[in-house]
C-alpha positions as CSV (number, residue, x, y, z in Angstrom):
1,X,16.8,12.1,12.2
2,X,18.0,8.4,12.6
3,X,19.7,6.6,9.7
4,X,20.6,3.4,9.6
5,X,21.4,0.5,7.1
6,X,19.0,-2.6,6.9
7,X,21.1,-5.7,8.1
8,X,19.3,-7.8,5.6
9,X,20.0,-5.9,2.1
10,X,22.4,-2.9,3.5
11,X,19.6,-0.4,2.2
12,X,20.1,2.9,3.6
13,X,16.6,4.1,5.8
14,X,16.1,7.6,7.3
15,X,13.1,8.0,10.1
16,X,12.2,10.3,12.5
17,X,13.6,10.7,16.0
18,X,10.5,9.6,17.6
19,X,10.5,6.3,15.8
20,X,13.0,4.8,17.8
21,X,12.1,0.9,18.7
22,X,9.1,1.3,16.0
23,X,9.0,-1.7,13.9
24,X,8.5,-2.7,10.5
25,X,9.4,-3.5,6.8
26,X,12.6,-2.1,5.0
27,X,11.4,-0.4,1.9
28,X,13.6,-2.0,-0.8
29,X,13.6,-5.9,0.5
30,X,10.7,-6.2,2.7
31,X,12.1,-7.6,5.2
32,X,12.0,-6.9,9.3
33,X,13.7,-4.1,10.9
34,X,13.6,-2.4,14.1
35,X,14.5,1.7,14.4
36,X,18.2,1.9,16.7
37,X,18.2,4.5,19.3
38,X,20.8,6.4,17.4
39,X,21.9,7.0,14.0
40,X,24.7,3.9,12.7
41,X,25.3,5.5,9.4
42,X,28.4,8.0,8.7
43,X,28.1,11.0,6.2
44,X,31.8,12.1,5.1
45,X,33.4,14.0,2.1
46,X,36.9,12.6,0.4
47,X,39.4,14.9,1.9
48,X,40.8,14.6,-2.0
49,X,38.3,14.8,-4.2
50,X,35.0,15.9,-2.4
51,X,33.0,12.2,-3.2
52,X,30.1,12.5,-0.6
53,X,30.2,9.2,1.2
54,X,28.0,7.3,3.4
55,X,28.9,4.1,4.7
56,X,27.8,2.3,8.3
57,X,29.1,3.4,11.8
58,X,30.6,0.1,12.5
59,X,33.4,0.8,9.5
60,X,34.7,4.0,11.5
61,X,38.5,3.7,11.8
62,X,39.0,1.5,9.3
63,X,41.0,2.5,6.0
64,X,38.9,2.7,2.6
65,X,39.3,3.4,-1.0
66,X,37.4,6.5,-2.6
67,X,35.4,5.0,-5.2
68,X,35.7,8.6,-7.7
69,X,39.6,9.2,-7.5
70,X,41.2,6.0,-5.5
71,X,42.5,8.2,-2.4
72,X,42.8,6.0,0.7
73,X,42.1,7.4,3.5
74,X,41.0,6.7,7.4
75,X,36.9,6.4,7.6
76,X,36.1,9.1,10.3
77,X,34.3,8.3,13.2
78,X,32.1,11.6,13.1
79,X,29.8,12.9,10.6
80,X,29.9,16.6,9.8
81,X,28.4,19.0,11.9
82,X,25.1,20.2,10.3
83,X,24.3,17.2,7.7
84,X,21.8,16.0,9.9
85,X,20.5,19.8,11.0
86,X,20.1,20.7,6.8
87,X,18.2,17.7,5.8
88,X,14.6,18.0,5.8
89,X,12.5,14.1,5.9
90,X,8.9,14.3,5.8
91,X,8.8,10.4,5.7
92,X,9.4,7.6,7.6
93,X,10.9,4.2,6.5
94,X,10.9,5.6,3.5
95,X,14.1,5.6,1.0
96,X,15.6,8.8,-0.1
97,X,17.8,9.4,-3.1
98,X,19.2,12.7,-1.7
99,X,19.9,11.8,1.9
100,X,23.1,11.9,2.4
101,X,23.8,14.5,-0.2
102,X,22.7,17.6,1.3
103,X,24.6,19.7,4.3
104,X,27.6,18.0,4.0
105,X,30.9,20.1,4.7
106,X,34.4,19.4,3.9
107,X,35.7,17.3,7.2
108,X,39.0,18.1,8.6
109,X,41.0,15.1,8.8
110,X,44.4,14.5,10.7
111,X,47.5,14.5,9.3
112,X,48.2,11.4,11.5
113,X,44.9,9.5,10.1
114,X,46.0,9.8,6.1
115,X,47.4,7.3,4.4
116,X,47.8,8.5,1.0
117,X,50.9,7.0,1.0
118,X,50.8,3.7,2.1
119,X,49.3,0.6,0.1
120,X,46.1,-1.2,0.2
121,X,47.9,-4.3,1.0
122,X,49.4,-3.0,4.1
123,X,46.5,-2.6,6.4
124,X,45.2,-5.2,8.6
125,X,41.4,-4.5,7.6
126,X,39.8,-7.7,6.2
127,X,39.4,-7.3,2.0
128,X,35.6,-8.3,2.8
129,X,36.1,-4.9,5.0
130,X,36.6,-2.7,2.4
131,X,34.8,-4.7,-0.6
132,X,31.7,-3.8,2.0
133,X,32.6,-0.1,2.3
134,X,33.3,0.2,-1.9
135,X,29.4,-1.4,-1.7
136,X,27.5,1.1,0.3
137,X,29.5,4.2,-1.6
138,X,28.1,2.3,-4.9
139,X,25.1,2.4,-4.1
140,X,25.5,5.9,-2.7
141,X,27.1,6.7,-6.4
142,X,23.8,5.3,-8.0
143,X,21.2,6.5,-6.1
144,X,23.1,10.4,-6.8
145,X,23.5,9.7,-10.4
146,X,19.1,8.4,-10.2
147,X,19.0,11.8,-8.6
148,X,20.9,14.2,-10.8
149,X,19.8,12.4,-13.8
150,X,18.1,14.3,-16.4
151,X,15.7,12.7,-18.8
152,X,17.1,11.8,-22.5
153,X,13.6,12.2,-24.4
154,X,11.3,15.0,-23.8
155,X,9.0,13.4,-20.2
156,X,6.2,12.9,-22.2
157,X,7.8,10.0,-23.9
158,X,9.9,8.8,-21.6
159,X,6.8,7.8,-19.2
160,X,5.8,5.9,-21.9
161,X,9.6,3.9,-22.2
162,X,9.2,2.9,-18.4
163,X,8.2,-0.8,-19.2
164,X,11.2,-0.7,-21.6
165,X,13.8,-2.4,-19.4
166,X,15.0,-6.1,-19.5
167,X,12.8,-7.0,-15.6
168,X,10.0,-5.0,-17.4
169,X,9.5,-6.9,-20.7
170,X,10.6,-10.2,-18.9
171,X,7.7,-9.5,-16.5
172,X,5.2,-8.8,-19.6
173,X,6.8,-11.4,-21.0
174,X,5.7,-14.0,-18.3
175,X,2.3,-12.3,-17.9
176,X,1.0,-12.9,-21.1
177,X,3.0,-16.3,-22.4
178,X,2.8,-18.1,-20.0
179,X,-1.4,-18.0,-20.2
180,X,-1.7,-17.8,-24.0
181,X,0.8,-21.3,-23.9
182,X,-2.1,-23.0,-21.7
183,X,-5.3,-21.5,-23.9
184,X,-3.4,-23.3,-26.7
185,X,-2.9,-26.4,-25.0
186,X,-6.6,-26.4,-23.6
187,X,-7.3,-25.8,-27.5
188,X,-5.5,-28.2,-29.5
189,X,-6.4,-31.1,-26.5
190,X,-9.3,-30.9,-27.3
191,X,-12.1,-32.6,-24.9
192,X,-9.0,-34.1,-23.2
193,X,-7.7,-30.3,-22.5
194,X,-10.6,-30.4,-19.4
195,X,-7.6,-32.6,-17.5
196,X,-5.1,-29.6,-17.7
197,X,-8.1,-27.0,-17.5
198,X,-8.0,-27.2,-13.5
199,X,-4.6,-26.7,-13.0
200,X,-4.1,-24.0,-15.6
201,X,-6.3,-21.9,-14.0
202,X,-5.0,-22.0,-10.4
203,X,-2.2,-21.4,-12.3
204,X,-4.0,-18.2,-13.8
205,X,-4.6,-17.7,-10.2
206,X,-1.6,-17.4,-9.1
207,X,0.1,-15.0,-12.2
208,X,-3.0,-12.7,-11.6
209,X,-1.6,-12.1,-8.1
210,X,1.8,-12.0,-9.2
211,X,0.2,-9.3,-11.6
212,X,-0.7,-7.3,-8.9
213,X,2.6,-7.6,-6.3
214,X,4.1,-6.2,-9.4
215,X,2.1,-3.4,-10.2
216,X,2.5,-2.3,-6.2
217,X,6.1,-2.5,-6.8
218,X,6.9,-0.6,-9.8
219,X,4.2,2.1,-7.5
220,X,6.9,1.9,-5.0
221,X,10.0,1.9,-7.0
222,X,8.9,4.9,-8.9
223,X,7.9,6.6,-5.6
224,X,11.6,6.3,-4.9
225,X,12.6,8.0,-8.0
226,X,13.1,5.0,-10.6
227,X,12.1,5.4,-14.1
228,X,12.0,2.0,-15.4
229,X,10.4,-0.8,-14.2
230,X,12.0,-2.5,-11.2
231,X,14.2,-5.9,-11.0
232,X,12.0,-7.5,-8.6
233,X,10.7,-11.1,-8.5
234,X,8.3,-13.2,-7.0
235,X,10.1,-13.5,-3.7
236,X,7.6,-13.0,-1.5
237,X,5.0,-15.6,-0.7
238,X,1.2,-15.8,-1.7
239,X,0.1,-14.6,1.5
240,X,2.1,-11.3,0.8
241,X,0.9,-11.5,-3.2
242,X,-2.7,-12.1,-1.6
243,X,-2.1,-8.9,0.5
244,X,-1.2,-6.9,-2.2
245,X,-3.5,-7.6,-4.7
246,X,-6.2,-6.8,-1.6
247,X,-5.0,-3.3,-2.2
248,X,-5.8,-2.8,-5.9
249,X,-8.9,-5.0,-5.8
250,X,-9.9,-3.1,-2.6
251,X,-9.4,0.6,-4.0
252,X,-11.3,-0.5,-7.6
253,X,-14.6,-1.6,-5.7
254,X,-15.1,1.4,-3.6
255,X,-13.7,4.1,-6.2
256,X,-14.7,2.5,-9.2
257,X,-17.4,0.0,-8.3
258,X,-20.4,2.1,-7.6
259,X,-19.7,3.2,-11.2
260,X,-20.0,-0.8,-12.5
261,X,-22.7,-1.4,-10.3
262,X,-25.1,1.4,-11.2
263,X,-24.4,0.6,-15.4
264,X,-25.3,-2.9,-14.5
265,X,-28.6,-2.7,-12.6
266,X,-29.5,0.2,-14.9
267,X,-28.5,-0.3,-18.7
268,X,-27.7,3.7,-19.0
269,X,-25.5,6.6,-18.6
270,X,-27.1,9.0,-17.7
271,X,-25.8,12.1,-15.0
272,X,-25.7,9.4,-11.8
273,X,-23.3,7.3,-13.7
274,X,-21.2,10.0,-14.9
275,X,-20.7,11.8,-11.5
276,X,-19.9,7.7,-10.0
277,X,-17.5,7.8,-12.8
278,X,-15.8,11.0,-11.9
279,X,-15.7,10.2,-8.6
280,X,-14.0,7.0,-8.8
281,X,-11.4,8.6,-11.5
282,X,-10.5,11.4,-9.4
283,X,-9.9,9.4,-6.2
284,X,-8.7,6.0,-7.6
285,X,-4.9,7.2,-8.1
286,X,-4.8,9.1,-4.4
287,X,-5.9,5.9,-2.9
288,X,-4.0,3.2,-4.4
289,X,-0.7,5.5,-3.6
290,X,-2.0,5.6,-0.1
291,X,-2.6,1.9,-0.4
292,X,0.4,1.0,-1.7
293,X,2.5,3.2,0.2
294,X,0.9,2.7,3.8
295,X,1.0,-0.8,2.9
296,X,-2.5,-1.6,4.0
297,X,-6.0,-0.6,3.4
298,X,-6.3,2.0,6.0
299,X,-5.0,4.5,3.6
300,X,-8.5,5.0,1.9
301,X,-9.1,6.7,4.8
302,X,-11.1,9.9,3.4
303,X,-10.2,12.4,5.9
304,X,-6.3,11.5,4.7
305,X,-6.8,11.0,0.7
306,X,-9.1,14.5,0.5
307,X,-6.0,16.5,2.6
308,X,-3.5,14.8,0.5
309,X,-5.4,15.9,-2.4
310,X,-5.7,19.4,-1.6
311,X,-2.3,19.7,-0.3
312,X,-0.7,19.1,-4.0
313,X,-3.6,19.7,-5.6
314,X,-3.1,21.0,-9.1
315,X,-0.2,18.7,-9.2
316,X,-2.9,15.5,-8.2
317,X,-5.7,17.2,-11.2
318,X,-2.7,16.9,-13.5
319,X,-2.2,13.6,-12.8
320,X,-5.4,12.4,-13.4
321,X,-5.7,14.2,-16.4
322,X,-2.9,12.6,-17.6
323,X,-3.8,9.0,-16.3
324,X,-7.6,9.3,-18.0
325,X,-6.3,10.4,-21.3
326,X,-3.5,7.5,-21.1
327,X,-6.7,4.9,-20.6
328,X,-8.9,6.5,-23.5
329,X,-6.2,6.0,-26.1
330,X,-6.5,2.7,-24.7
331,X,-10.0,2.1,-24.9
332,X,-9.9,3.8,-28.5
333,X,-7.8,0.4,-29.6
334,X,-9.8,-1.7,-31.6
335,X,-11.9,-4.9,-29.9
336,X,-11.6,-8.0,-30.9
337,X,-14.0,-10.1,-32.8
338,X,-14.7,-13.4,-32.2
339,X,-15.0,-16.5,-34.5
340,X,-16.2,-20.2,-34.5
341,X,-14.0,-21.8,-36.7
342,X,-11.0,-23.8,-34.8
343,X,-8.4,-22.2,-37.2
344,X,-10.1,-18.3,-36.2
345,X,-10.3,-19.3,-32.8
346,X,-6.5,-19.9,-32.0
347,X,-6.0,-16.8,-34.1
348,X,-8.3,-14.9,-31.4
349,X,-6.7,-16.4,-28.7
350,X,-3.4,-15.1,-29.7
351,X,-4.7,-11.6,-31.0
352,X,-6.0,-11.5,-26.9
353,X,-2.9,-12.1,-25.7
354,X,-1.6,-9.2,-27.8
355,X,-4.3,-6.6,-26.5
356,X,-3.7,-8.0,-22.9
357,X,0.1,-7.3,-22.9
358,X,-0.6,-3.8,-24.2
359,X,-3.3,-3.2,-21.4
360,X,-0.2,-4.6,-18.6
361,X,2.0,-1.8,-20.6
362,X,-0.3,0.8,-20.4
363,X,-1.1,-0.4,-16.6
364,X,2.5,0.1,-15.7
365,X,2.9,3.0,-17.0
366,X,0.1,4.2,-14.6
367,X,1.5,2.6,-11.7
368,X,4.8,4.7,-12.6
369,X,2.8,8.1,-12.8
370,X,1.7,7.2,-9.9
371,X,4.4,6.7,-7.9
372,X,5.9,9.4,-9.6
373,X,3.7,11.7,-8.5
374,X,4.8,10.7,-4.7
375,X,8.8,11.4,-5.1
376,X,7.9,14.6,-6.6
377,X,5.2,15.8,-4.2
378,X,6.6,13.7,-0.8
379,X,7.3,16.8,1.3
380,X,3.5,18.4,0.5
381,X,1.7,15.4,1.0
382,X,3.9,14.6,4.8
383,X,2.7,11.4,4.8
384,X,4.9,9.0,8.0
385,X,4.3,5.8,5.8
């Protein structure tokens, strides 16, 4: 197994052996990494206090601080013998909350490489030197406590909290304000709200495929073990939003499609629409992870989404289950009736808005169970993503 850090955003990435020189995108920041021939990450223990540690080859020799009890000490320039042999990736490019966790062994360190008692200031290593190492074993600490974490409310609750963070409601926040602010400026205008009509809907547009980049991401971040919604923005371009937003569009015309189109031509539901309908539910959640995960369209390959299905598949029915009774209560909520007075009609317009933000809640919840249901099944479903 080769680890190594991303040299854009210092994100710790575990692949294969036989992905050496493959290329692609680092799972937390997106951007461009190649695969080293050899692992430039170093597992350790604190000779004092047991803190597993990870921090990048390049640091070996130089004196850090344990972030749990303060020891100082010499960063070794060996890992321990079988932390590498006891690990067991089924992914590739793909972030792990446990990996440098597992297998680790107490390391032996000279007696001529401590310096418990010698001061910080007294080495010639840089302060951005250590600052750097204090970084990695941070996020180290974080990504063990994400792991060991055990959930305050009873699970069936706490799905529902996932939206419940401050880049969670700021998101619903701009998803729904920002269009019920130009519906009431279109409104109140009046005939002279046609000049701002244009421009508010490429601006529409362009929040619907923020919309979707988002919903892939809190699919991704939950795939890596998260449990609220993520803190990421709009950094990425339109193209990439465009890209994104092909997966969900793509994977709701050929699961559920078939299902829209057959109501439409025929006005009925009769045993053809419910068996398109039960399609389309059973195999919409299996191939938007394999969308989203895969990061491209290829994942609805069939042959791929029915093995993945049957390889965790009680697990998968539970899922959907879940998922399908999350939408009904949705659907149950009351519609909205509209009016023709003006008064009634900015009323409606902001009663929308309302019923729109709770369909984004419920829509990220779904994107969590989702992406849940990857960090927990990863090592039966094997996919190299």
């Amino acid at each position: 197994m080769i680890r190594f850090c991303c040299e854009h955003c210092a994100h710790k990435i575990s692949v294969p052996d036989n992905g050496v020189g493959k290329q692609g995108k680092c799972p937390k920041c997106g951007g461009f990494i190649i695969v080293p021939a050899e692992s430039t990450v170093i597992d350790f223990l604190c000779e004092n206090c047991d803190r597993k540690i990870s921090v990048p080859k390049f640091n070996a020799g130089k004196k850090a601080i344990c972030p749990k009890c303060n020891n100082t000490f010499i960063i070794p320039a060996i890992q321990s013998p079988d932390s590498a042999a006891t690990q067991n990736y089924s992914g590739d490019m793909i972030a792990r909350t446990t990996d440098s966790t597992h297998g680790l062994t107490l390391m032996d360190v000279p007696e001529e490489y401590k310096l418990k008692d010698k001061l910080v200031g007294s080495s010639n290593v840089s302060e951005e030197t250590v600052d750097r190492q204090q970084e990695y074993d941070e996020d180290l600490a974080a990504e063990e406590a994400e792991s060991a974490e055990q959930r305050k409310l009873p699970w069936i609750i706490d799905i529902f909290l996932y939206p419940i963070s401050l880049p969670g409601l700021m998101h619903l926040g701009i998803f729904t304000i920002i269009p019920l602010l130009l519906s009431f400026i279109i409104r109140l205008l009046g005939p002279l709200g046609m000049a701002v009509a244009l421009p508010g809907f490429v601006i529409n547009i362009a929040i619907g495929l923020y919309v979707c980049w988002y919903i892939t991401e809190c699919v991704r971040d939950s795939a890596k073990g998260g449990r609220r919604a993520p803190e990421a923005f709009a950094t990425s371009g339109l193209g990439e939003m465009w890209s994104q937003s092909l997966h969900i569009i793509g994977c709701y015309l050929i699961f559920l499609g078939p299902t829209l189109f057959y109501s439409a031509f025929n006005n009925k539901t009769d045993i053809v629409f419910w068996l398109l309908l039960a399609y389309g539910v059973f195999f919409f959640p299996m191939g938007l992870l394999a969308c989203v995960m895969f990061d491209s369209i290829s994942g609805l390959n069939p042959f791929l989404l029915i093995g993945s299905i049957f390889s965790a598949f009680f697990q998968y029915c539970g899922l959907v289950l879940l998922i399908t009774g999350i939408v009904l209560g949705f659907k149950a909520i009351p519609t909205i009736q509209t009016d023709s007075t003006q008064q009634e009609t900015i009323s409606m317009i902001f009663l929308e808005s309302i019923f729109y933000a709770i369909l984004l809640y419920i829509t990220f919840v779904v994107a969590h169970l989702i992406g849940r249901f990857y960090w927990r099944n990863q090592e039966k479903l094997n996919w190299e993503v």
